[in-house]
VMD Tcl script that draws the C-alpha trace (Angstrom):
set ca {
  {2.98 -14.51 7.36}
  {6.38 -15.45 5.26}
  {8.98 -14.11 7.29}
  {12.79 -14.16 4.75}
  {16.09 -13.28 6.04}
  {17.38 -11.61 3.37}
  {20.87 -9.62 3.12}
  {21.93 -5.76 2.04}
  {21.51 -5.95 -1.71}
  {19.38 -9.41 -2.01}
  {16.05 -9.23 -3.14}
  {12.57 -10.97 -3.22}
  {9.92 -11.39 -5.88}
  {6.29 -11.14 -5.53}
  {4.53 -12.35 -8.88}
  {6.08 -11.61 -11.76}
  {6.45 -7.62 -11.62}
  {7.47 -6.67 -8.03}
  {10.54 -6.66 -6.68}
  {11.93 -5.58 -3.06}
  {15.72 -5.11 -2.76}
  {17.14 -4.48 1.02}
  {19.51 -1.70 0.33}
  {20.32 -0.90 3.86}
  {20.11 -1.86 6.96}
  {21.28 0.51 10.29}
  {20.69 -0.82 13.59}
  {17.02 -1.34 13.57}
  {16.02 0.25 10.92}
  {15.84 -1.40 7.00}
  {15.77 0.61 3.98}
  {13.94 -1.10 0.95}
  {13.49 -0.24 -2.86}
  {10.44 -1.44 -4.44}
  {10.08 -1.76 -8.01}
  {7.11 -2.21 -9.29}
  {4.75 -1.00 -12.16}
  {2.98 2.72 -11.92}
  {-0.34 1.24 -11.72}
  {0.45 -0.64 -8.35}
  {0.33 1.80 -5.07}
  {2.29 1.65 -2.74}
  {2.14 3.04 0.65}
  {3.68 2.65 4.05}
  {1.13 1.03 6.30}
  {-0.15 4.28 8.33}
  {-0.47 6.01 5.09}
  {-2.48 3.27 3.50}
  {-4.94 3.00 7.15}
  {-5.19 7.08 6.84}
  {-6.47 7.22 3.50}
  {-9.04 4.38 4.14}
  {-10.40 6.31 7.17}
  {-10.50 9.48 4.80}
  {-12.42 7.71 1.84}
  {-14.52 6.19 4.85}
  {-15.65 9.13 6.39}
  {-16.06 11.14 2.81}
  {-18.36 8.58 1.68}
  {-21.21 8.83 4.93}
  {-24.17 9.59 3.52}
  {-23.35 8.89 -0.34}
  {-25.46 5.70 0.20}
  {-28.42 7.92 0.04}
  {-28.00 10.09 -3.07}
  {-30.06 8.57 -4.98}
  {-32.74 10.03 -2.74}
  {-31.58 12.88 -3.13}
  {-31.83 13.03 -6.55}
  {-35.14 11.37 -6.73}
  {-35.95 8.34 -8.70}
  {-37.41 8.53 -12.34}
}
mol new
graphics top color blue
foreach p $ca { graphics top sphere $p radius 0.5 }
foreach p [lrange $ca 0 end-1] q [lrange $ca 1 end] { graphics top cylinder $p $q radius 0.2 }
display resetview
């Protein structure tokens, strides 16, 4: 893990087309901007884990459809 120290209104660069600014910081708390391009999602952690559990769990028993369909 890379682990900056960055400052309200600094910024980092990851690759060529993301940036993340610090625009605020309030006790323990940081509040970031990310700019990146549309086609890149972004989502906080929990959000992310949640919708991995929900494609998991939609996707049980998809490994058998083409049985279900039957095989020509």
């Amino acid at each position: 893990m890379l682990v900056l120290t960055r400052k309200t209104g600094e910024a980092i660069k990851i690759g060529d087309d993301i940036e993340i600014t610090i625009v605020s910081t309030n006790g323990d708390q940081v509040k970031l901007g990310i700019d990146a391009p549309k086609h890149v999602d972004i989502h906080r952690k929990e959000i992310y884990l949640s919708i991995q559990e929900e494609n998991e769990s939609a996707s049980v028993g998809v490994a058998d459809v083409f049985n279900l369909l039957g095989k020509k």
